[in-house]
DSSP file (Angstrom, degrees, kcal/mol; ACC not computed):
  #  RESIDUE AA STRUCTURE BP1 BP2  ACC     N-H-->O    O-->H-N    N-H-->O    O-->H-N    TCO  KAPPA ALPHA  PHI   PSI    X-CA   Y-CA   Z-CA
    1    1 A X              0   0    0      0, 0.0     2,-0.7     0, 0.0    55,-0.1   0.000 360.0 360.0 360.0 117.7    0.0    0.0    0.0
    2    2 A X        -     0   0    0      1,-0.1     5,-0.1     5,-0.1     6,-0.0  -0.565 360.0-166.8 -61.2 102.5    1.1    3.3   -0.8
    3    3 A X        +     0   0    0     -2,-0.7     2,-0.3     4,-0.1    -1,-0.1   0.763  67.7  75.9 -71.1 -46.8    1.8    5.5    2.3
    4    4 A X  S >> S-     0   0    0      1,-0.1     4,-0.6     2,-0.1     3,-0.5  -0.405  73.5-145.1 -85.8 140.7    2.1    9.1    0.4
    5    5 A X  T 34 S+     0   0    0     -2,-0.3    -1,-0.1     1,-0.2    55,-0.1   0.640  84.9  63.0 -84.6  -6.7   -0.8   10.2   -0.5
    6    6 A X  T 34 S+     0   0    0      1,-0.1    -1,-0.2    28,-0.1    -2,-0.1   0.207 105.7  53.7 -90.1  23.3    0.2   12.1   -4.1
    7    7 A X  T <4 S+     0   0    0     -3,-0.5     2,-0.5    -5,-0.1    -2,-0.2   0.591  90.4  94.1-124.5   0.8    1.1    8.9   -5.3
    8    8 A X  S  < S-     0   0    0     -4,-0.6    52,-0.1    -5,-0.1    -1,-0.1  -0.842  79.6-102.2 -87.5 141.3   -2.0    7.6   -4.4
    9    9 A X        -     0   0    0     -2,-0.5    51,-3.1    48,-0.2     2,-0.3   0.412  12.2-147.7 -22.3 159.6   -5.2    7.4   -7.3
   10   10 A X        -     0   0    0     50,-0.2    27,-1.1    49,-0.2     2,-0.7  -0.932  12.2-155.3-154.9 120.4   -8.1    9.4   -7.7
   11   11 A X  E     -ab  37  62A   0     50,-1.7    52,-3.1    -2,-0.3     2,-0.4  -0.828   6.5-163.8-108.7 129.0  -11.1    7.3   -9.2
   12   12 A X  E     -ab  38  63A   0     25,-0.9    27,-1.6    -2,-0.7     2,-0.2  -0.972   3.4-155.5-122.5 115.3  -13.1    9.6  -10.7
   13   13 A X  E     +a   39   0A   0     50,-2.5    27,-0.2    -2,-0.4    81,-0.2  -0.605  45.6 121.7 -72.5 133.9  -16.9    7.8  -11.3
   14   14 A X        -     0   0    0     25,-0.8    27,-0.1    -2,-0.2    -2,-0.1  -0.343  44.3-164.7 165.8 133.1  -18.4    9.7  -14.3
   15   15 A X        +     0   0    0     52,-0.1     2,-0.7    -2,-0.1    25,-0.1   0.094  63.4 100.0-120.7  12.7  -19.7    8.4  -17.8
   16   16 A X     >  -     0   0    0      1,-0.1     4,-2.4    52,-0.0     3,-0.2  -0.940  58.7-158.5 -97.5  80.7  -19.9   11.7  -19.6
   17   17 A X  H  > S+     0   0    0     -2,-0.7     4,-1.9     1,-0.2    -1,-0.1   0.807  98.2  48.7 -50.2 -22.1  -16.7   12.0  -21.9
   18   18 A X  H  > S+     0   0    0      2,-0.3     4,-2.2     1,-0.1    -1,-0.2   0.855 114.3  48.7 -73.5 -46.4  -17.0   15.7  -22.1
   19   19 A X  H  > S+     0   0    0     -3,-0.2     4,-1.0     1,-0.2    -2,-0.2   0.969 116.7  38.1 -64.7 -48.4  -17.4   15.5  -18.3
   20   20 A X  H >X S+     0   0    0     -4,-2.4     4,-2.5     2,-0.2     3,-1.0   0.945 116.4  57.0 -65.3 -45.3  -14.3   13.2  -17.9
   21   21 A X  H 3X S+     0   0    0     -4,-1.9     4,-6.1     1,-0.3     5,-0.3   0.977 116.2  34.4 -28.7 -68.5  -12.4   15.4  -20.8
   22   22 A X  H 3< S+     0   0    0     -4,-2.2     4,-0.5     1,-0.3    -1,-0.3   0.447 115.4  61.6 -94.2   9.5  -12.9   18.6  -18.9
   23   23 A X  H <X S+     0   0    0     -4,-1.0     4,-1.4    -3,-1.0    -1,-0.3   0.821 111.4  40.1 -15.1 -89.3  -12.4   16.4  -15.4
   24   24 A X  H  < S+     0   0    0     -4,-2.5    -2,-0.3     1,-0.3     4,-0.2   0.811 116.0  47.5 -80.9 -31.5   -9.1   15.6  -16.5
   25   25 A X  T >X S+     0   0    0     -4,-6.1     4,-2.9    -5,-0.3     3,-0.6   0.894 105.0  58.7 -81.4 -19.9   -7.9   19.1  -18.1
   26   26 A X  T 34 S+     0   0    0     -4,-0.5     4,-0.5    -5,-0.3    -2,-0.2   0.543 117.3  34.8 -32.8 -24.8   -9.1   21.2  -15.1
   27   27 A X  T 3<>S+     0   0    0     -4,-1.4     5,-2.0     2,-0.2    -1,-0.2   0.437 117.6  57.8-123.5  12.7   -6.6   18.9  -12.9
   28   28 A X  T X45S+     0   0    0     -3,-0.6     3,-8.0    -5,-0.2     4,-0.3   0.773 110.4  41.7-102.0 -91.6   -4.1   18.8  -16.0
   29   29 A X  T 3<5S+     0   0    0     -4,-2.9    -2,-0.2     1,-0.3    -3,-0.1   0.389 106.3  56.1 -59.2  10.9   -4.0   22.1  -15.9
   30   30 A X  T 3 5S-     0   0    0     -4,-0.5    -1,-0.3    98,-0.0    -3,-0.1   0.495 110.5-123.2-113.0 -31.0   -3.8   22.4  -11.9
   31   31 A X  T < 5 -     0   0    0     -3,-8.0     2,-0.4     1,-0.2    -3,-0.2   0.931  39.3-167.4  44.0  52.8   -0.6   20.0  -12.7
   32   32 A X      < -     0   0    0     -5,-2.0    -1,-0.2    -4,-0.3    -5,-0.1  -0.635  18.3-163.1 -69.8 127.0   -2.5   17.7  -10.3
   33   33 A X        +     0   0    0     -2,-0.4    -1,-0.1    -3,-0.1   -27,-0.1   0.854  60.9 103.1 -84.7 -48.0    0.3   15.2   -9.7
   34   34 A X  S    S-     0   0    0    -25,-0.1     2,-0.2   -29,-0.0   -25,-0.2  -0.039  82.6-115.8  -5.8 128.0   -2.8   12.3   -7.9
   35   35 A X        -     0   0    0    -28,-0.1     2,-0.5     2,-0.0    -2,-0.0  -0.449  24.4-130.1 -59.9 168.9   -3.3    9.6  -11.1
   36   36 A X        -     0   0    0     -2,-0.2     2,-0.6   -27,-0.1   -25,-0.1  -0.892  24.2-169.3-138.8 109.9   -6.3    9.8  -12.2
   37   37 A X  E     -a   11   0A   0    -27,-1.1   -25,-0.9    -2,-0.5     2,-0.3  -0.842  12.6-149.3-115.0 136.2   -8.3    6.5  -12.7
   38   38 A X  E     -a   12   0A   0     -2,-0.6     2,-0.4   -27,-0.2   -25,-0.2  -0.735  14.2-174.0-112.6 117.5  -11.7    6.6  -14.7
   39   39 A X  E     -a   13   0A   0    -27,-1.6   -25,-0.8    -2,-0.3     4,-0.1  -0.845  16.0-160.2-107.6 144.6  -14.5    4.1  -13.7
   40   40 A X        +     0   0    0     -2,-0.4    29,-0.3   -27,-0.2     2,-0.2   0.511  69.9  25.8-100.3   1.9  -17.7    4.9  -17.0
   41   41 A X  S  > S-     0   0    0      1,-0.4     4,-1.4    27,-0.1    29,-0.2  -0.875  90.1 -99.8-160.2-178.2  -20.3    3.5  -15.3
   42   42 A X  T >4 S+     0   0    0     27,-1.4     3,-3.7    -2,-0.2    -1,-0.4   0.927 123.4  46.2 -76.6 -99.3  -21.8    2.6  -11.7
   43   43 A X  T 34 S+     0   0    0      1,-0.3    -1,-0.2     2,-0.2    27,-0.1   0.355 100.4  61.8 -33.4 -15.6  -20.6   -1.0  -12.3
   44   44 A X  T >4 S+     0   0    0      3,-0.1     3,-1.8     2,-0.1     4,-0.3   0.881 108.4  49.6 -66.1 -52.5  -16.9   -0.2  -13.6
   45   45 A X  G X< S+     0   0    0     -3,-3.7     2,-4.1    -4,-1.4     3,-3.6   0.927 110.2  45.2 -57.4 -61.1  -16.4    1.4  -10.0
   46   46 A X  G 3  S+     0   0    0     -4,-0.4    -1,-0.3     1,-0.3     4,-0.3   0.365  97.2  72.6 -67.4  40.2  -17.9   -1.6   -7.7
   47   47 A X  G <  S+     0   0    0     -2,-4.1     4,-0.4    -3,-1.8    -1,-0.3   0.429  96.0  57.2-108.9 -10.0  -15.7   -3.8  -10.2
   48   48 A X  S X> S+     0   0    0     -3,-3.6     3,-2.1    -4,-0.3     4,-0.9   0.882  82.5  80.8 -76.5 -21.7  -12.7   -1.8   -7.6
   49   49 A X  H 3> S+     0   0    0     -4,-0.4     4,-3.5     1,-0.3     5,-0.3   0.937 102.4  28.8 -67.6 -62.0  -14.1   -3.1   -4.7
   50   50 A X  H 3> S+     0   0    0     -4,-0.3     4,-0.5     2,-0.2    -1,-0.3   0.753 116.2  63.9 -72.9   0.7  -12.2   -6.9   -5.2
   51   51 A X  H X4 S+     0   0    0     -3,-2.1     3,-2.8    -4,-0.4     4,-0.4   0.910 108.5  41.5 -90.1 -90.1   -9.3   -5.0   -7.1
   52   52 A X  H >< S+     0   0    0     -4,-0.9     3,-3.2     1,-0.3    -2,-0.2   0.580 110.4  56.7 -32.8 -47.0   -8.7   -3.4   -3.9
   53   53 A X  H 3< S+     0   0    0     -4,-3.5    -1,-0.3     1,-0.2    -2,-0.2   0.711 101.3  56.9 -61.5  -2.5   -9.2   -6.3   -1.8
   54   54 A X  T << S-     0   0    0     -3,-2.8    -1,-0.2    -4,-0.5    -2,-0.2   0.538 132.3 -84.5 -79.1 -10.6   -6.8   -7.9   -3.5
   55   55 A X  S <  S+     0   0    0     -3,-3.2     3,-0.2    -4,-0.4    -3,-0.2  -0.158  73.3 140.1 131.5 -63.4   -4.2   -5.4   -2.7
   56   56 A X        -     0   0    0     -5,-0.2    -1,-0.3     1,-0.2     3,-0.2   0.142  66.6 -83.8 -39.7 143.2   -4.2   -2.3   -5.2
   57   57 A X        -     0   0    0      1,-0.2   -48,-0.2    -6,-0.0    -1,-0.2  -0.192  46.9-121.4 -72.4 126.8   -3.7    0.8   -3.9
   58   58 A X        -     0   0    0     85,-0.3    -1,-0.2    -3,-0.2    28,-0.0  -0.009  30.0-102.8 -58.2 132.5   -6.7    2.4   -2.5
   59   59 A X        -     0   0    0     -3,-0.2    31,-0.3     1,-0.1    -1,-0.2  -0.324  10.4-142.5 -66.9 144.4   -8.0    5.7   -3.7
   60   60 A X  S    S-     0   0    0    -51,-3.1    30,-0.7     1,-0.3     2,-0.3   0.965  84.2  -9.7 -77.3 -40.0   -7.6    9.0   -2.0
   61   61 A X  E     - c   0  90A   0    -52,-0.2   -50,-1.7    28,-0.1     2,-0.4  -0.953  60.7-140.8-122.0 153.4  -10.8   10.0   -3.0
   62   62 A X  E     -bc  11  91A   0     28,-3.7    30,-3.9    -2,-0.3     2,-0.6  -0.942   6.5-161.9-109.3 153.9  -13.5    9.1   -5.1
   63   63 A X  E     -bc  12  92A   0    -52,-3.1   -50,-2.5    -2,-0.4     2,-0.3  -0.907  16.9-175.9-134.0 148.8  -15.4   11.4   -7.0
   64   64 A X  E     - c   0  93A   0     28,-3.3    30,-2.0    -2,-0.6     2,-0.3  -0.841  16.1-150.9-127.1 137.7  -18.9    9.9   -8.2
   65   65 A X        -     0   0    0     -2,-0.3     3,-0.2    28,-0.2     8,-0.1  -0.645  14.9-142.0 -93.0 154.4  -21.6   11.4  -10.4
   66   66 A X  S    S+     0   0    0     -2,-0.3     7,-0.6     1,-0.1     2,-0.5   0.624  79.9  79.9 -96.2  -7.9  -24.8   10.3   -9.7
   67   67 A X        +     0   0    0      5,-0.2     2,-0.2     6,-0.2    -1,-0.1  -0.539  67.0 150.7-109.5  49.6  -26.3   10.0  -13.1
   68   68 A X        -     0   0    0     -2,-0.5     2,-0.3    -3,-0.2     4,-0.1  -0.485  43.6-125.9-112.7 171.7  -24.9    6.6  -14.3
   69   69 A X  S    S+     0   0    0    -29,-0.3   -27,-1.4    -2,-0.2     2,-0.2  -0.769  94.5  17.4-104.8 149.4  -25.8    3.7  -16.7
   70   70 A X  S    S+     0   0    0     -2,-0.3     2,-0.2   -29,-0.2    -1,-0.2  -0.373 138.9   7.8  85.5 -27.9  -25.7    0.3  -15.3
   71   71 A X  S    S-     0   0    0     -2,-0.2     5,-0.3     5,-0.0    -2,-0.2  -0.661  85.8-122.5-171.2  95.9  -25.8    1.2  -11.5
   72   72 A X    >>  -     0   0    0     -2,-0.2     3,-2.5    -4,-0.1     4,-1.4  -0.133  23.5-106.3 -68.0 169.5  -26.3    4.7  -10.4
   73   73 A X  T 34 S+     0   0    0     -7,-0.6     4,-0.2     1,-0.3    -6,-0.2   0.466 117.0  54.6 -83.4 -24.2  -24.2    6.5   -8.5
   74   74 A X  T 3> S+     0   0    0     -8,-0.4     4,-1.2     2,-0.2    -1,-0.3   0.476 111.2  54.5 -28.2 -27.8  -26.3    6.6   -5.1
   75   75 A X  H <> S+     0   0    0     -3,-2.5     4,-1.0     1,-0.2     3,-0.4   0.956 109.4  45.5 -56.3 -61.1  -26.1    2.7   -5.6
   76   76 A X  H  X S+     0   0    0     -4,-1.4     4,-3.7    -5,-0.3     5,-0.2   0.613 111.1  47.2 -31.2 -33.4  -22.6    3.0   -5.9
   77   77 A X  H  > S+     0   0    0     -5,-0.4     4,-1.4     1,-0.3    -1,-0.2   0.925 116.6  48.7-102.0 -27.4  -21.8    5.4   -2.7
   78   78 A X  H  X S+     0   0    0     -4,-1.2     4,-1.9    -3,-0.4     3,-0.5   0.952 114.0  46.8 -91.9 -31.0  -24.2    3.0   -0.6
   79   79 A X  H  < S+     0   0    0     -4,-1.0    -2,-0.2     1,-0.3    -1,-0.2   0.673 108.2  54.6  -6.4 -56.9  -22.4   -0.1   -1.9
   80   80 A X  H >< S+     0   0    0     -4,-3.7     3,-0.8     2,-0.1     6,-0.3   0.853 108.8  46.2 -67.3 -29.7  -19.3    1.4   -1.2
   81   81 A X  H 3< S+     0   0    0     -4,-1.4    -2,-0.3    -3,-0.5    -3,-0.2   0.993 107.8  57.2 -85.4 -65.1  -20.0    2.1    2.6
   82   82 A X  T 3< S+     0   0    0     -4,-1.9     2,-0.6    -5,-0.2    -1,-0.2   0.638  90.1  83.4 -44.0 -12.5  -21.5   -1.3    3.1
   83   83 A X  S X> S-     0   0    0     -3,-0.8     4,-2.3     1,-0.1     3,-0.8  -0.803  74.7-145.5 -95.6 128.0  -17.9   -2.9    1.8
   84   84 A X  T 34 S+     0   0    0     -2,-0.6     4,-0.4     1,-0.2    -1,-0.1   0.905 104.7  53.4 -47.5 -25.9  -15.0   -3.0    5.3
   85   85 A X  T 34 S+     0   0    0      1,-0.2    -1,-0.2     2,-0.1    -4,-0.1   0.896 124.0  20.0 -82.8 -35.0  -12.3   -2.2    2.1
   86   86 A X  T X4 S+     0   0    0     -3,-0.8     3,-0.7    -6,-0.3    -1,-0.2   0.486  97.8 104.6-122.7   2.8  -14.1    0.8    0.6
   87   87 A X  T 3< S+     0   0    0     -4,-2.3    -2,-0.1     1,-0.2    -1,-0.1   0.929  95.5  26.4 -39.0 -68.4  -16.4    1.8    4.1
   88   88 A X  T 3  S+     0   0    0     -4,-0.4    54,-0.3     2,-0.1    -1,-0.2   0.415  86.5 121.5 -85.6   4.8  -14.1    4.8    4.9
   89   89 A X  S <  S-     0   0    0     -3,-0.7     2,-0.8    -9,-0.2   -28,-0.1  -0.221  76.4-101.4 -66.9 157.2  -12.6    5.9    1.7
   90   90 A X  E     -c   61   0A   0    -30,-0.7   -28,-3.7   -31,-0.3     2,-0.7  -0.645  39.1-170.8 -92.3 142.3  -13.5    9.5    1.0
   91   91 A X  E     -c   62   0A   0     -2,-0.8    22,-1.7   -30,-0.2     2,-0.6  -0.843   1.4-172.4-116.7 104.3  -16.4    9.6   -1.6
   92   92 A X  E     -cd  63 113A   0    -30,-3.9   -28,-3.3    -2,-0.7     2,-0.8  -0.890  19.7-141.0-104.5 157.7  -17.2   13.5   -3.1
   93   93 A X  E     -cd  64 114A   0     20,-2.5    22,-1.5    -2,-0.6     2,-0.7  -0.878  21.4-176.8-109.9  96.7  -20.3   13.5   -5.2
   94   94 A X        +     0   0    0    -30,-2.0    22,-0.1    -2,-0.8     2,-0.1  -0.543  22.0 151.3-114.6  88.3  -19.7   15.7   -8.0
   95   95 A X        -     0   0    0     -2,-0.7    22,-1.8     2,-0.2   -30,-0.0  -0.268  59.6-124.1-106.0 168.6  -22.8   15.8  -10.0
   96   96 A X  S    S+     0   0    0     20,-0.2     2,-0.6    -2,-0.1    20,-0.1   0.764  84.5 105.3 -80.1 -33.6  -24.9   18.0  -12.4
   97   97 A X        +     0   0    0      1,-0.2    -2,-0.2    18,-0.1     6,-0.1  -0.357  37.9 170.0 -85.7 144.1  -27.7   17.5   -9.9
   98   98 A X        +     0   0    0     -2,-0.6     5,-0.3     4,-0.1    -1,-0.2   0.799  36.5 126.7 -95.4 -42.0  -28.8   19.9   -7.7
   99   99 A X    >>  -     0   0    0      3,-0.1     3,-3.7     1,-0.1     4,-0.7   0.083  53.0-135.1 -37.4 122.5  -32.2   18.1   -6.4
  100  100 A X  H 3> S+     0   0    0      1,-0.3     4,-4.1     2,-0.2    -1,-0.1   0.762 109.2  54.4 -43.7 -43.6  -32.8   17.6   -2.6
  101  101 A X  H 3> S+     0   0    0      2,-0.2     4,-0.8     3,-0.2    -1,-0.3   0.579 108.7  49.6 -78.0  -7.0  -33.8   14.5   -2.5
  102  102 A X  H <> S+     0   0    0     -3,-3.7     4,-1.1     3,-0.2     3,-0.2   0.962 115.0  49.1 -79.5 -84.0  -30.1   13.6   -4.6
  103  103 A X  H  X S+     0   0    0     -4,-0.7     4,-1.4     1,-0.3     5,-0.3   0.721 112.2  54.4 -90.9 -69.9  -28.2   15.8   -1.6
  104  104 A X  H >X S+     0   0    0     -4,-4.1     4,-3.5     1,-0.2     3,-0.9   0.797 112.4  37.2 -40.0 -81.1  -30.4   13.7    1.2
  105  105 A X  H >X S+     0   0    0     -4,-0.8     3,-2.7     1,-0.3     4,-1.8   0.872 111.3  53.3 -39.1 -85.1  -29.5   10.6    0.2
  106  106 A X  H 3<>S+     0   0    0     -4,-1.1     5,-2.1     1,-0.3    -1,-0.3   0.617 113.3  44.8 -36.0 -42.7  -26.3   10.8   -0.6
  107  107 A X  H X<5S+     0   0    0     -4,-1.4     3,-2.0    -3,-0.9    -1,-0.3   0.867 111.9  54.3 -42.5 -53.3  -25.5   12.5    2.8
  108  108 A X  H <<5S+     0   0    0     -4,-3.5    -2,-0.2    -3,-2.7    -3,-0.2   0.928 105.4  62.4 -75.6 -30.3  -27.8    9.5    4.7
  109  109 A X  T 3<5S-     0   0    0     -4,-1.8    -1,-0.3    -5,-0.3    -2,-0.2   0.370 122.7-113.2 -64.6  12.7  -25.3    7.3    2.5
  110  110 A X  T < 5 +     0   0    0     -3,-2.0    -3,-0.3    -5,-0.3   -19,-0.2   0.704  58.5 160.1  82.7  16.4  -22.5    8.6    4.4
  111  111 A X      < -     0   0    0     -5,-2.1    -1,-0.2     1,-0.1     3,-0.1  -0.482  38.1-137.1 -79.8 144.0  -20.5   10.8    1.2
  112  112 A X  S    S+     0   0    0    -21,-0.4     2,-0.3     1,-0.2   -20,-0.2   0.818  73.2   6.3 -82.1 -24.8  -18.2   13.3    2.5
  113  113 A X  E     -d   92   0A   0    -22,-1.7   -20,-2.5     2,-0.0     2,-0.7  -0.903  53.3-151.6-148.3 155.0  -19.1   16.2    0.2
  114  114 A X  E     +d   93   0A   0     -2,-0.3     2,-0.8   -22,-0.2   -20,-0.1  -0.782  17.5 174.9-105.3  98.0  -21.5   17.1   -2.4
  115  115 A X        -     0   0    0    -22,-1.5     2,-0.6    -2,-0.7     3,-0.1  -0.791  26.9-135.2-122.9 120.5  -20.6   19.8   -5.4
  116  116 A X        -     0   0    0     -2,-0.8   -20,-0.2   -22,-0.1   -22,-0.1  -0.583  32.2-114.6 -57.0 101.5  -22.8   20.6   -8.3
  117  117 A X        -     0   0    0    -22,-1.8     2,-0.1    -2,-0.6    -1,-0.1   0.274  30.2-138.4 -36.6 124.2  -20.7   20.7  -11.4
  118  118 A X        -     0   0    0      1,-0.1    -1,-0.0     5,-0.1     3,-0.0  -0.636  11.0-135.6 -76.8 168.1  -20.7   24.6  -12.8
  119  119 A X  S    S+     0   0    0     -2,-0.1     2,-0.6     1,-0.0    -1,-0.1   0.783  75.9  84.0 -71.2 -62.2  -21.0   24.7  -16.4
  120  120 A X  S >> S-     0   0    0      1,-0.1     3,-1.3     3,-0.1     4,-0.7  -0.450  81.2-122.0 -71.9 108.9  -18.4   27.2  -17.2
  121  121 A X  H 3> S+     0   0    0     -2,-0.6     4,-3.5     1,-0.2    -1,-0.1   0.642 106.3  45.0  13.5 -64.1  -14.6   26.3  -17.6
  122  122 A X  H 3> S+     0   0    0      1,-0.3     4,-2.6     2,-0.2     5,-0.3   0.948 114.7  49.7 -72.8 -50.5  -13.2   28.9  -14.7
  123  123 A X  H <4 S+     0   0    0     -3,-1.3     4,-0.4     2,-0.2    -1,-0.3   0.677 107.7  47.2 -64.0 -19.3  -15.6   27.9  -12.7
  124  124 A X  H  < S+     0   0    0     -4,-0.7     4,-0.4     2,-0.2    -1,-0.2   0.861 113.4  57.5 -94.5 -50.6  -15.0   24.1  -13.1
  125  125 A X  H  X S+     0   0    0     -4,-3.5     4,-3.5     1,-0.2    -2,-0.2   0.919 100.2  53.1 -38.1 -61.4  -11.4   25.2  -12.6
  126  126 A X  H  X S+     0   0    0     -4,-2.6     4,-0.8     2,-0.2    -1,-0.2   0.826 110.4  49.0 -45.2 -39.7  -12.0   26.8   -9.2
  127  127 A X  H >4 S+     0   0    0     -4,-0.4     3,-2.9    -5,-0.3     2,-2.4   0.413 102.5  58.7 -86.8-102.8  -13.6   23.7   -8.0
  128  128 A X  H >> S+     0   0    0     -4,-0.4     4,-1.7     1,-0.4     3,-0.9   0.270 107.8  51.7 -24.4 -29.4  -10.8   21.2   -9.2
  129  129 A X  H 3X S+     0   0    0     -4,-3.5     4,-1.1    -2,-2.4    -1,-0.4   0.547 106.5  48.6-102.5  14.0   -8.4   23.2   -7.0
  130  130 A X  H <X S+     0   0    0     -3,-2.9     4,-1.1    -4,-0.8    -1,-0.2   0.356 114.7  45.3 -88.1   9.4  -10.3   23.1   -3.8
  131  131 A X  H <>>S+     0   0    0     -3,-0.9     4,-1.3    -4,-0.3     5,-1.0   0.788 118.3  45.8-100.7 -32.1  -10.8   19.2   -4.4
  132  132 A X  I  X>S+     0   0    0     -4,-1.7     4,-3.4     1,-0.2     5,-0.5   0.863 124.7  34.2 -59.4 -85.0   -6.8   19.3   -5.2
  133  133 A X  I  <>S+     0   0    0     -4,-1.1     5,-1.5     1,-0.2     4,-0.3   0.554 128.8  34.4 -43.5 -32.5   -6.1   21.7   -1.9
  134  134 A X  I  <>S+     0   0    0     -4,-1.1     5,-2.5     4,-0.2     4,-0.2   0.972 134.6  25.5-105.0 -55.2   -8.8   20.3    0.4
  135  135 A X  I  <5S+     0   0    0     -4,-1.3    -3,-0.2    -5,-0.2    -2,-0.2   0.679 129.5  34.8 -49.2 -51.5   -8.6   16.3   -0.9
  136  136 A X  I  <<S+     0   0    0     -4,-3.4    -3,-0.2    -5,-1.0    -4,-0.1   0.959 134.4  18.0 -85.5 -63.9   -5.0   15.9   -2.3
  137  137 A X  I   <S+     0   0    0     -5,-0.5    -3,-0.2    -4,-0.3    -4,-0.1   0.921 129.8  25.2-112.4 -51.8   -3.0   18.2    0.0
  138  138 A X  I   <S+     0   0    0     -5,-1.5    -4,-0.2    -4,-0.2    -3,-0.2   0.922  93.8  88.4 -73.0 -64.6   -5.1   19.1    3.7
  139  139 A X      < -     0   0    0     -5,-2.5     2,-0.7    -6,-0.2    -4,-0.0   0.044  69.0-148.5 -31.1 150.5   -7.3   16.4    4.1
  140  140 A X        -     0   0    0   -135,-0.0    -1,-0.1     0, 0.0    -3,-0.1  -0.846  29.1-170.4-129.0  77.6   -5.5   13.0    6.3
  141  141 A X        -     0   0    0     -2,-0.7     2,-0.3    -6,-0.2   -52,-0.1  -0.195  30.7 -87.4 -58.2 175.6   -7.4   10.2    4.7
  142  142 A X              0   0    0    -54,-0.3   -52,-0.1     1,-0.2    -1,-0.1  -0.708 360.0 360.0 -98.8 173.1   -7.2    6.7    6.0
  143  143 A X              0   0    0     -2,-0.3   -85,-0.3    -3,-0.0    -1,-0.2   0.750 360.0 360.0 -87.9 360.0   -4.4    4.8    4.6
């Protein structure tokens, strides 16, 4: 298991290529150092759940859209808290939806924070470097 935490992953849940595109140049350009490993669907993430028990290095965060094909992403986040391997990992929910009853749940599923994707570039920017500063660099996950 890898002890430092920029050399650990960052599984980013999201089935949108435009979303993963502009995912992965927002933290590109951030020269976010984190890999960045891309699950496309509900069911690609819980396919980490035995890759981690087996040993591969646990993500420092994940971040999960909720709006996925095969197993949505509230499926996912309560799935993940119900597994011992992937119970405490930190899970942000970074979704297009805004809707309470999305925020509730996810919260009564135990995710550690919720941000509505902006639309706009800059904006998008500004959030990829508070999940870099607050996630990557301040935060003390568990190992």
């Amino acid at each position: 298991m890898i002890a430092d935490p920029s050399q650990r992953p960052i599984l980013l849940v999201e089935d949108n290529p435009v979303d993963v595109d502009l995912t992965l140049r927002a933290f590109a350009r951030r020269k976010f150092v984190n890999p960045i490993e891309v699950a496309r669907d509900g069911q690609e993430a819980l396919e980490w759940i035995p890759r981690w028990e087996a040993g591969e290095t646990l993500p420092l965060v994940i971040l999960l859209d909720l709006k996925l094909p095969r197993v949505d992403g509230l499926e996912v986040l309560r799935r993940l808290r119900e597994h011992p391997v992937s119970r405490d990992l930190p899970v942000v929910v970074l979704t297009s939806s805004s809707e309470d009853k999305d925020v509730e749940t996810a919260y009564r599923y135990h995710v550690n924070s919720y941000i509505v994707k902006p639309v706009n570039f800059d904006k998008f920017m500004e959030v990829a470097a508070q999940i870099e500063l607050y996630w990557c660099l301040f935060n003390h996950p568990p190992r």
